[in-house]
OpenMM code with the backbone's topology and positions (N, CA, C; nanometers):
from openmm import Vec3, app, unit

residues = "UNK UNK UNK UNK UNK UNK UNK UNK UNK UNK UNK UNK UNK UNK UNK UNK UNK UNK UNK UNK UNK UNK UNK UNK UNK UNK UNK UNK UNK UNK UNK UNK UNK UNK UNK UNK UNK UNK UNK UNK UNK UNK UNK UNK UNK UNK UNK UNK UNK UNK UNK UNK UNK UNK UNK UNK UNK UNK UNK UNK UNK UNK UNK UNK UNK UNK UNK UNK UNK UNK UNK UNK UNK UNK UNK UNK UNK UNK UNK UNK UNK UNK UNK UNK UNK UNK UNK UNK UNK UNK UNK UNK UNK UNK UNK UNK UNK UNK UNK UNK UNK UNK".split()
positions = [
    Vec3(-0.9408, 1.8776, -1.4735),
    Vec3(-1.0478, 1.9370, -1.5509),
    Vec3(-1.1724, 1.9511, -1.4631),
    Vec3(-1.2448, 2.0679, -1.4952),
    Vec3(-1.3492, 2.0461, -1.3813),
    Vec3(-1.4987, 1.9879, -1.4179),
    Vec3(-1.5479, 1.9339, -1.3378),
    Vec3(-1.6452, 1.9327, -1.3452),
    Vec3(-1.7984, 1.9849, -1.4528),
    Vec3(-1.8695, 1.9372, -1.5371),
    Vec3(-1.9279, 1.9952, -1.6346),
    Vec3(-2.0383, 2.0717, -1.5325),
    Vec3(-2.1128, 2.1738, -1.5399),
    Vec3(-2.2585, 2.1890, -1.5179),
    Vec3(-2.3836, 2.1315, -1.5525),
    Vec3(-2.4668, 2.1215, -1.4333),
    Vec3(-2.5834, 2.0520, -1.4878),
    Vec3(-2.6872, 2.1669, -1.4161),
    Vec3(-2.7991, 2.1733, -1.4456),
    Vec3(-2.9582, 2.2143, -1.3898),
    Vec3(-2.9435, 2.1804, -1.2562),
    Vec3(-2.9120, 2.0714, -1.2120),
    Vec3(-2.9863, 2.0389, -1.0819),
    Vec3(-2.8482, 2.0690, -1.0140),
    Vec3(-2.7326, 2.0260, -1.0477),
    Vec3(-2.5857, 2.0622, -0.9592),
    Vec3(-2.5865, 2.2207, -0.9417),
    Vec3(-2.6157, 2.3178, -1.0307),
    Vec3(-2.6488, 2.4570, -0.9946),
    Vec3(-2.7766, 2.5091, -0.9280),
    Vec3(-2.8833, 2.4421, -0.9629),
    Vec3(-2.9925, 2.4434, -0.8211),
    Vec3(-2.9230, 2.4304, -0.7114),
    Vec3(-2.8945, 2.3151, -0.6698),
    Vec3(-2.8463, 2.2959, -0.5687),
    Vec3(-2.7482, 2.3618, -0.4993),
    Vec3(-2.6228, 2.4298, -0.5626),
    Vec3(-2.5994, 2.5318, -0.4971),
    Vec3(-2.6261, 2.6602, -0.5087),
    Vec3(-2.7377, 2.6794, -0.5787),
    Vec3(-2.7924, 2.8281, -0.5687),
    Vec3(-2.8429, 2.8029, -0.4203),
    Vec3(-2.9502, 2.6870, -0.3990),
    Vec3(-3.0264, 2.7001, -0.2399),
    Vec3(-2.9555, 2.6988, -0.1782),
    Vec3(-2.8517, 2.6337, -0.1754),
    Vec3(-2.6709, 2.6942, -0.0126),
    Vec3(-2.7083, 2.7931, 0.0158),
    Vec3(-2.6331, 2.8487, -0.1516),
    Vec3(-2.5825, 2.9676, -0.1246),
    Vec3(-2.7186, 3.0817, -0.0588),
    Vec3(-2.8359, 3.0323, -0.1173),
    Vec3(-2.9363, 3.1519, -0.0991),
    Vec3(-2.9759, 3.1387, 0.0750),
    Vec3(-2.9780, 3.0127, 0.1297),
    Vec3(-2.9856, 2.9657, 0.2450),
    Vec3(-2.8744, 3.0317, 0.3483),
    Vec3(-2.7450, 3.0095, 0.3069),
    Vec3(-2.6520, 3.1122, 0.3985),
    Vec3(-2.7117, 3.2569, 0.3595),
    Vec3(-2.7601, 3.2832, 0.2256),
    Vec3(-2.7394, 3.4422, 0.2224),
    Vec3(-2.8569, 3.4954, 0.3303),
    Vec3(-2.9929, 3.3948, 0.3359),
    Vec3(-3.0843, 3.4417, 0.3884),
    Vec3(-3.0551, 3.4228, 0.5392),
    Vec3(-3.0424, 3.3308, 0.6122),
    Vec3(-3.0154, 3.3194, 0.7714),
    Vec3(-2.9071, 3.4058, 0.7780),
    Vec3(-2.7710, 3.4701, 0.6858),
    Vec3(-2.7309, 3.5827, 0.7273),
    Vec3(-2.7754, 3.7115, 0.7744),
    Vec3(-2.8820, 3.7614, 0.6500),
    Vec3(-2.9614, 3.8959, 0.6835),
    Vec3(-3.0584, 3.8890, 0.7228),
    Vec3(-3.0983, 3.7588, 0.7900),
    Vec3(-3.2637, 3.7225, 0.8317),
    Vec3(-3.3737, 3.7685, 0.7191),
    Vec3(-3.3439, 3.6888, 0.6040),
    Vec3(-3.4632, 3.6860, 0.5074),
    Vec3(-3.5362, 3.6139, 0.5269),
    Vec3(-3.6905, 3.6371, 0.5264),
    Vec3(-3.7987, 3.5217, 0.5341),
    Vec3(-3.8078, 3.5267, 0.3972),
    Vec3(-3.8152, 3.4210, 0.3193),
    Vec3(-3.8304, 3.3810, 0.1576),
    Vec3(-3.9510, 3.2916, 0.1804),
    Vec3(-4.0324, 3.3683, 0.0943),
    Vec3(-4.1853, 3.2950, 0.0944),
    Vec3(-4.2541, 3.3157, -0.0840),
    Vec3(-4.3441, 3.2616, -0.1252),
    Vec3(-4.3662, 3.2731, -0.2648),
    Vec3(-4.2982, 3.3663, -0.3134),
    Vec3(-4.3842, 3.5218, -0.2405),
    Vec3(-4.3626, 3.6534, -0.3359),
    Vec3(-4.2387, 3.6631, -0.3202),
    Vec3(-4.1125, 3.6473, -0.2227),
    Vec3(-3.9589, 3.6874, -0.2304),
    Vec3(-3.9391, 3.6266, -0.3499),
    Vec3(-3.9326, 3.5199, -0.3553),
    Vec3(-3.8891, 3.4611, -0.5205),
    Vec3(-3.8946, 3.5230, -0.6334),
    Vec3(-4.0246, 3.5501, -0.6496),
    Vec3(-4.1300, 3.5871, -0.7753),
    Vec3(-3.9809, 3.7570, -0.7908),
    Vec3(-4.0778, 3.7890, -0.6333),
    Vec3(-3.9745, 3.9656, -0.6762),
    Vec3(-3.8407, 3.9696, -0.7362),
    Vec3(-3.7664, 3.8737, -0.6370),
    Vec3(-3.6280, 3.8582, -0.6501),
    Vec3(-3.5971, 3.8441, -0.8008),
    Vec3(-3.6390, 3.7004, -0.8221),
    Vec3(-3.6456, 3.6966, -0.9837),
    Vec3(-3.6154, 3.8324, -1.0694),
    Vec3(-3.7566, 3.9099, -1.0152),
    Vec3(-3.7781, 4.0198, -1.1252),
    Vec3(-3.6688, 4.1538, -1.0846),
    Vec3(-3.6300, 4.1170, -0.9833),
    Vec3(-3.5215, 4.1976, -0.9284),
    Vec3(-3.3956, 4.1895, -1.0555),
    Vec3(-3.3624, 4.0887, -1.0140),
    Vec3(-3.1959, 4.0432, -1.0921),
    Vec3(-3.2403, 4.0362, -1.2451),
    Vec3(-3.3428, 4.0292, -1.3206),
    Vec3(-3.3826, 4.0857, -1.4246),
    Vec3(-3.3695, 4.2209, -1.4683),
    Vec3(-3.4504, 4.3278, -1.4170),
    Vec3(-3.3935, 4.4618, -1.3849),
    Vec3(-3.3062, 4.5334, -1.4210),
    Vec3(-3.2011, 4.4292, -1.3081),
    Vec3(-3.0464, 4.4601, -1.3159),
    Vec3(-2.9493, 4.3911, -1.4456),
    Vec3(-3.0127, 4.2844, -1.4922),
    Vec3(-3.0078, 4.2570, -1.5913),
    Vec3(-2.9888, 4.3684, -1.7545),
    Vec3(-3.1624, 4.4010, -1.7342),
    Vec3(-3.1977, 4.5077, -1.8498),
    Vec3(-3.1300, 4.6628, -1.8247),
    Vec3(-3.0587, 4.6922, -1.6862),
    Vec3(-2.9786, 4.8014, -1.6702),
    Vec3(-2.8162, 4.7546, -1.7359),
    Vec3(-2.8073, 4.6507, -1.7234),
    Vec3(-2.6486, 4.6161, -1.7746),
    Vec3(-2.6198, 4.6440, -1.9503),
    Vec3(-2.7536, 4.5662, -2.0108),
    Vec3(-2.8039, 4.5645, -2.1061),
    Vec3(-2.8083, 4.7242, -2.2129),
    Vec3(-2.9365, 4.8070, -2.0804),
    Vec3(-2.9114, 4.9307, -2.1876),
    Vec3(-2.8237, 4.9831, -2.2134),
    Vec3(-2.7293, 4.9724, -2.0590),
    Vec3(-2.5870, 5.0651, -2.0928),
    Vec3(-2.4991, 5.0072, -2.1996),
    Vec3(-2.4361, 4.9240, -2.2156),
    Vec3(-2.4012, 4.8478, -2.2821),
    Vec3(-2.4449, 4.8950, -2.4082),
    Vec3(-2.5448, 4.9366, -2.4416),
    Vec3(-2.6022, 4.9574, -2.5737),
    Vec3(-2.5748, 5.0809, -2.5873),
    Vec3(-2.5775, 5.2257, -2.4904),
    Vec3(-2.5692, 5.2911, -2.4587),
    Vec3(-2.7063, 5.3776, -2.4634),
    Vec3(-2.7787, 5.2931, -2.3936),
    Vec3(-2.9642, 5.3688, -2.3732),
    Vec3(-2.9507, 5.3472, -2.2515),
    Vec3(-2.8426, 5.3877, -2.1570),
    Vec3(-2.8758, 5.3858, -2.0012),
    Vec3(-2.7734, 5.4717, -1.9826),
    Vec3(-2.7807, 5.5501, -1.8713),
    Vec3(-2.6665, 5.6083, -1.7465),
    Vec3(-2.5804, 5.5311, -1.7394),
    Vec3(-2.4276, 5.6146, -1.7124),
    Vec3(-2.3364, 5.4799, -1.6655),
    Vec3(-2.2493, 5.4115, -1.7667),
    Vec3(-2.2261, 5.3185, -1.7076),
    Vec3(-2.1087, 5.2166, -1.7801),
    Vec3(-2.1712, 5.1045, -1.7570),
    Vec3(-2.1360, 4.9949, -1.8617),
    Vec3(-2.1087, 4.8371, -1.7839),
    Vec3(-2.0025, 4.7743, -1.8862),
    Vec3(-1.9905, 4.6305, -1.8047),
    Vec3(-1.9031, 4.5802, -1.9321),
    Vec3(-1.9678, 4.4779, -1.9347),
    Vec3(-1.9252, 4.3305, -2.0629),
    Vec3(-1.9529, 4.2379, -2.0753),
    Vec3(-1.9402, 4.1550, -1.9394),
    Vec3(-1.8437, 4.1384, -1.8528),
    Vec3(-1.8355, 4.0594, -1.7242),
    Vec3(-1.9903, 4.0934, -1.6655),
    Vec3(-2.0560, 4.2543, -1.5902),
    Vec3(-2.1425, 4.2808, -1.5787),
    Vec3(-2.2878, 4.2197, -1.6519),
    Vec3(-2.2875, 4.2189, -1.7690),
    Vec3(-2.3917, 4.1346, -1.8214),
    Vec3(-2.3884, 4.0098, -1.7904),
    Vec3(-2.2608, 3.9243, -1.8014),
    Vec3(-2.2777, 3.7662, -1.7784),
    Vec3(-2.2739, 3.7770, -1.6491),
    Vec3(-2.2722, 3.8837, -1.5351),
    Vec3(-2.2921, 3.8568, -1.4245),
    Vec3(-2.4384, 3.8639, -1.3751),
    Vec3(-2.4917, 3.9412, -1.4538),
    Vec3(-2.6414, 3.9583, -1.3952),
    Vec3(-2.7587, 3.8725, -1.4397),
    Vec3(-2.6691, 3.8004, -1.5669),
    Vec3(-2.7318, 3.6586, -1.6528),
    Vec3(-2.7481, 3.5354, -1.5793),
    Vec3(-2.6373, 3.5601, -1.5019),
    Vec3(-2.6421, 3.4324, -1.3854),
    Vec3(-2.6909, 3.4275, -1.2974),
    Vec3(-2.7455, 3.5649, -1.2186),
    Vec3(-2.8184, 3.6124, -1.1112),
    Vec3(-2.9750, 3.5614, -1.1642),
    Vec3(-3.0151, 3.6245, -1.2743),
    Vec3(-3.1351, 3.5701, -1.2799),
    Vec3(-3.1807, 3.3739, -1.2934),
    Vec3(-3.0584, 3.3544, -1.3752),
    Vec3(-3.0947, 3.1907, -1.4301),
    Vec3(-3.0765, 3.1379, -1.2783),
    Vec3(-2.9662, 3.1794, -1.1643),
    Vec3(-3.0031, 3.1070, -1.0124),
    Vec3(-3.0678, 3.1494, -0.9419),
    Vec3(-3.1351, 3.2888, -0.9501),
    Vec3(-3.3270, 3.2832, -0.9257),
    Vec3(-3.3833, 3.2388, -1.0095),
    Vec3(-3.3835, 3.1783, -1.0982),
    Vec3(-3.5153, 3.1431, -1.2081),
    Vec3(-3.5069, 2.9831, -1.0870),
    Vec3(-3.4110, 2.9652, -1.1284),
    Vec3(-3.3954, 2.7606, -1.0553),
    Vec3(-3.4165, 2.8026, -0.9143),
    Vec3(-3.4347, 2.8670, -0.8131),
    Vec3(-3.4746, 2.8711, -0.6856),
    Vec3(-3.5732, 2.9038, -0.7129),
    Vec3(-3.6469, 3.0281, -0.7609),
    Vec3(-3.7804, 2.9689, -0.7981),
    Vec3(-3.8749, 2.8977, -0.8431),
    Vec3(-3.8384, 2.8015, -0.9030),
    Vec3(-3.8573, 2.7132, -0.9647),
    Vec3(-3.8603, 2.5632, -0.8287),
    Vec3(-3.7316, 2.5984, -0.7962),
    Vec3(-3.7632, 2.4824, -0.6213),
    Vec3(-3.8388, 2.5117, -0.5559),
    Vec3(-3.8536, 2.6115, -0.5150),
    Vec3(-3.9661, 2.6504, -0.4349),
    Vec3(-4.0920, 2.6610, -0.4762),
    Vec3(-4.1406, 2.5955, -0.5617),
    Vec3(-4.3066, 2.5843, -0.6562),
    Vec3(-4.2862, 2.4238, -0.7207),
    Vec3(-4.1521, 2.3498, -0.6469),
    Vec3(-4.1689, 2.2436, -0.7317),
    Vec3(-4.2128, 2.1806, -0.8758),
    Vec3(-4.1232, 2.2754, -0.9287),
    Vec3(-4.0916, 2.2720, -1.1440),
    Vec3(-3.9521, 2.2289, -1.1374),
    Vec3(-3.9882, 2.1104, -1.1938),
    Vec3(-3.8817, 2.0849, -1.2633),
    Vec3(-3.7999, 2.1135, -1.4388),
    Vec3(-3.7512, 2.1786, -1.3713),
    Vec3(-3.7113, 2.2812, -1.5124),
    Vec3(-3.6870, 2.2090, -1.6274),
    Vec3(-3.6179, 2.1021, -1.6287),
    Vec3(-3.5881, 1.9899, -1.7257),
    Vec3(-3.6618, 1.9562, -1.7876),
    Vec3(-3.7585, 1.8706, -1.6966),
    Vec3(-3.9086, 1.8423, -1.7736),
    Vec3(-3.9723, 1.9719, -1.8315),
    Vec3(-4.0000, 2.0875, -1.7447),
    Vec3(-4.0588, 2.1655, -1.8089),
    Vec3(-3.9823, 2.2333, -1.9666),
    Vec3(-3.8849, 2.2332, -1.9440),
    Vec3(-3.7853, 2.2930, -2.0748),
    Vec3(-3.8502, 2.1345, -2.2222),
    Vec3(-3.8260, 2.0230, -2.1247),
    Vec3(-3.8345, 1.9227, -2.2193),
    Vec3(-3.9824, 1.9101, -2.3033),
    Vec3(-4.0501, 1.9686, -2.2010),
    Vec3(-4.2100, 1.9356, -2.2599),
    Vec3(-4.2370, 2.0793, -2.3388),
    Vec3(-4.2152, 2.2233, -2.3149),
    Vec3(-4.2269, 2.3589, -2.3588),
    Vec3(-4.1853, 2.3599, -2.4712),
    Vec3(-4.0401, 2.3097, -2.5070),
    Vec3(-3.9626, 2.3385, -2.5708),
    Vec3(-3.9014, 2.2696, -2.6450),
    Vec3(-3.8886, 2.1571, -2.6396),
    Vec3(-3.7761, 2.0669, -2.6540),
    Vec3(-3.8731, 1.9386, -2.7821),
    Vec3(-3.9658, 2.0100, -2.7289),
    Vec3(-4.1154, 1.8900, -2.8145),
    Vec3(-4.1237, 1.9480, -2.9646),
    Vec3(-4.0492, 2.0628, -2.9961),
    Vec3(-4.0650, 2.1300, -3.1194),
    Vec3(-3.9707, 2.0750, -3.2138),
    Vec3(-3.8711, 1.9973, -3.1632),
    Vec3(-3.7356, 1.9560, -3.2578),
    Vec3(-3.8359, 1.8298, -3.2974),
    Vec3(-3.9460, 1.7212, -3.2272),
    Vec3(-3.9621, 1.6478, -3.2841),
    Vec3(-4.0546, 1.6946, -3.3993),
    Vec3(-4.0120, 1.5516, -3.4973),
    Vec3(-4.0524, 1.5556, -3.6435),
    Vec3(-4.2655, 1.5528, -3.6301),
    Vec3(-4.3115, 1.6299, -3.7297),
    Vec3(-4.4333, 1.6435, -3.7105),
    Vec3(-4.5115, 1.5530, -3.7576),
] * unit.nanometer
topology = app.Topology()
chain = topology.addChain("A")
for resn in residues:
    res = topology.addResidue(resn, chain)
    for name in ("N", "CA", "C"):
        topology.addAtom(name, app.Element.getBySymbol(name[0]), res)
């Protein structure tokens, strides 16, 4: 059986992976690469999205959406390393503070 997912076990290999991807094509990744990138795989996101709906050019399928869902959530957590947020806490304190009783 494999292994469950966690926040920080998929951080962690998002930066590998983003680390081989970048010393492959010689990316310098500095604040703004993040920020863009992010808003990049978002994008591509909301293109999977319209088509799908059929308010875009093109085709996609469901694989395509959960593929570009994942692109952003492992830029959201590399950006997020690289500005030192911890997503946990931050999810826990944003969000997570609303289930308690008032």
């Amino acid at each position: 059986m494999a292994e469950a997912l966690t926040l920080a076990g998929v951080s962690d290999a998002a930066a590998r992976i983003s680390d081989n991807y970048a010393g492959k094509y010689g990316i310098a990744r500095d604040s703004d690469w993040f920020l863009i990138k992010l808003q990049e795989e978002l994008g591509e996101l909301a293109q999977a999205h319209l088509r799908l709906s059929g308010r875009g050019r093109g085709s996609a399928t469901e694989q395509d959406r959960a593929d570009e869902a994942a692109d952003v959530l492992c830029m959201l957590l590399l950006y997020c390393r690289h500005h030192g947020v911890d997503p946990e806490a931050a999810v826990a304190r944003k969000w997570l503070s609303w289930l308690e009783p008032v």
